[in-house]
N, C-alpha and C positions, 0 to 999 in steps of 0.2 A: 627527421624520421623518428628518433627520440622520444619526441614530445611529444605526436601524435601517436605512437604506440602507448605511451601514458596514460593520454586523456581517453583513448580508447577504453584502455585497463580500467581506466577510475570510472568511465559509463558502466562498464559491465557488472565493477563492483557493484555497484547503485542496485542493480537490476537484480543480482545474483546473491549478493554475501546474504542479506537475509531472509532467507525464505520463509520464515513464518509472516513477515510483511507482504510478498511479493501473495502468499496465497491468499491471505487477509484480502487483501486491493483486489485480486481476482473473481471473491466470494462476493465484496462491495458490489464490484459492475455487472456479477450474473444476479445480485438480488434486484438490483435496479434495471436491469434489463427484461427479468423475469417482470418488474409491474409495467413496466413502459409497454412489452411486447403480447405478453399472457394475460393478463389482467387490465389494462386500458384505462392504467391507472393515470392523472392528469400530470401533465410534466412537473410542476412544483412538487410533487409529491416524490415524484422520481430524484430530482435537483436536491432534494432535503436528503434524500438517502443517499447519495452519493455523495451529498459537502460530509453530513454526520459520520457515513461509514467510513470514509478518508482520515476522518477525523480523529475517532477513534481507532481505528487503524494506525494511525501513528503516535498518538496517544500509547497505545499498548507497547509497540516496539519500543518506545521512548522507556516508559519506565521498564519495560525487560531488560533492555539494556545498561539499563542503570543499574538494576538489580544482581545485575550476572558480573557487572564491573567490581563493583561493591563486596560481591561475595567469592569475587576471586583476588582482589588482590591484600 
């Protein structure tokens, strides 16, 4: 029961510790939804803005993180 109360915890982490990610990733699939749905825009086009914006999306957290580690300790 242990464990799985862990691995639980350690999902949630993922999901929750950083929110500037979690929004990032949100704002990615409402731009790419908005061309897929609103604008009829062609799937490739869509796929390209969702691989980049992930991309960058963690690109960014990465060196925040780095940033914030660096400058606190």
């Amino acid at each position: 029961m242990k464990t799985l109360t862990a691995i639980l915890l350690e999902l949630y982490g993922l999901f929750v510790d950083d929110g500037a990610l979690a929004v990032l990733a949100l704002a990615v699939v409402a731009l790419a939804a908005l061309l897929a749905v609103g604008l009829h825009a062609d799937g490739r086009v869509t796929g390209i803005v969702l691989v980049a914006g992930s991309v960058a999306s963690l690109l960014f957290s990465v060196f925040r993180t780095k940033a914030t580690r660096k400058s606190g300790s």
